[in-house]
N, C-alpha and C positions, 0 to 999 in steps of 0.2 A: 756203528758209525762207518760211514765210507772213507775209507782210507787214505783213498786214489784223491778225494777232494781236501781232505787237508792236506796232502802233498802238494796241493796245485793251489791250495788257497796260503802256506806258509814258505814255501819255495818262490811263490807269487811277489811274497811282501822279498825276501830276499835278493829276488831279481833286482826290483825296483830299489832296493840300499845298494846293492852295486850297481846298477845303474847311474844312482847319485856321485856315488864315491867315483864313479867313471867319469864322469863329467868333471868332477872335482880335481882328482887325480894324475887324471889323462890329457880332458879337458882346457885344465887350467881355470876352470870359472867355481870360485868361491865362493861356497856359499852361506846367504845372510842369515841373520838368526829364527826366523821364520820358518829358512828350510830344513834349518836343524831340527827343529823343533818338530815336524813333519818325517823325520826318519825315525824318531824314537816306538813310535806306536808301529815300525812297521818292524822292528827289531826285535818289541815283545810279542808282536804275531808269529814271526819266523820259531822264537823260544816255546811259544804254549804248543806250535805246531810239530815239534819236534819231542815236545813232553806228550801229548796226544799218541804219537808215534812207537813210544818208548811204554804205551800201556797206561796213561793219565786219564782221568776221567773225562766225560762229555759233558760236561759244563767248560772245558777248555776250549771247546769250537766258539761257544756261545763269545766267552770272553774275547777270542783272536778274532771276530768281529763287530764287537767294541771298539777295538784297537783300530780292525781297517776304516770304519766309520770316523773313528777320533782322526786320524792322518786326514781322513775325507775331506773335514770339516778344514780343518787345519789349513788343505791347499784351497778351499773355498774363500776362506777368510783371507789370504794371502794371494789367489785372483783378483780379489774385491781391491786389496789394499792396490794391488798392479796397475788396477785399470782405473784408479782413483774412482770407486763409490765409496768407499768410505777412508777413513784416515785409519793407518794401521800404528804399531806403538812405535811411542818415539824412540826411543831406542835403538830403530834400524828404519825411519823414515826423516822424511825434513822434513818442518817444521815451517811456520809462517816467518816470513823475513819482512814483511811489509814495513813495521813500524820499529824496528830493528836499529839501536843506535851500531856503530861502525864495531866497535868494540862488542857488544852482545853480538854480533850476526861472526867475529871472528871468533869467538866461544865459541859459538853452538857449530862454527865449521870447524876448530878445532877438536870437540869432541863427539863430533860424527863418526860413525863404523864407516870402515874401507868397503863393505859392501852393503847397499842399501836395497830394504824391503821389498822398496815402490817401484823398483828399477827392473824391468823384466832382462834376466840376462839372456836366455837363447830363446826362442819360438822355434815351433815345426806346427803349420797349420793355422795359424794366427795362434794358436793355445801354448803359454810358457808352462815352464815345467811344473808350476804348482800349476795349476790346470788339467796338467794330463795326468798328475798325482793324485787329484781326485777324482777323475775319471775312473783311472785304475783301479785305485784303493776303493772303490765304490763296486765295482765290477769282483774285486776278492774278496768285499765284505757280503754280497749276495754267495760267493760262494762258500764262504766261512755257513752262512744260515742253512744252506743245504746241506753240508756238511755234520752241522748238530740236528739238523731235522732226521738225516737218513736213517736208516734200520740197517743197512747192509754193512 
């Protein structure tokens, strides 16, 4: 297996968690549950590529791009939810207020998350950060497949 591309496919996924956490940390922009949820699979790419490293089998490439494909989808679904094609989970989106008495519409803003789904916080390019999270992640999961395809 080529060495040099699981370096580049799980140091890849690493990037892009501190990336995140840069944004978060440095940043100041919080983020929702969605994009949480979109770092995990890039945490277990970064770990299988680092057991590959250490002498792990090649079935581990296969797996860390599972992983990048799962984050893929993740930030696709979470584009979608951005740019309203679809409604994402309520739990980190609003909700219809139309027929809403005074007091249910103050629920449901009382137990809104401080940061919401739907809500795109930074763009570069018109594309928010789950956007370009699946870009990428799509881009490391073609290289994770090379990776378990190589000989070398």
């Amino acid at each position: 297996m080529n060495k040099t591309l699981v370096v580049i496919a799980s140091f890849g996924s690493l990037a892009m968690l501190l990336g995140a956490f840069g944004f978060q940390y440095i940043g100041g922009l919080a983020p929702c549950p969605m994009c949480l949820w979109q770092r995990y699979p890039h945490a277990v790419a970064f770990v299988l590529g680092v057991l590959i490293l250490a002498g792990g089998p090649r079935i581990l490439a296969a797996l860390g791009a599972i992983a990048a494909l799962t984050t893929s989808a993740i930030g696709l679904f979470h584009t979608g939810v951005e740019r309203n094609w679809w409604e994402g989970p309520t739990t980190c989106t609003s909700g219809p207020v139309a027929n809403l008495t005074p007091e249910e519409l103050m629920a449901q803003i009382m137990s809104a998350p401080l940061v919401r789904c739907d809500e795109v916080a930074w763009e570069m390019f018109d594309l928010s950060m789950a956007s370009w999270n699946t870009i990428g992640s799509l881009i490391l999961a073609f290289v994770w497949i090379a990776a378990w395809r190589s000989r070398a």
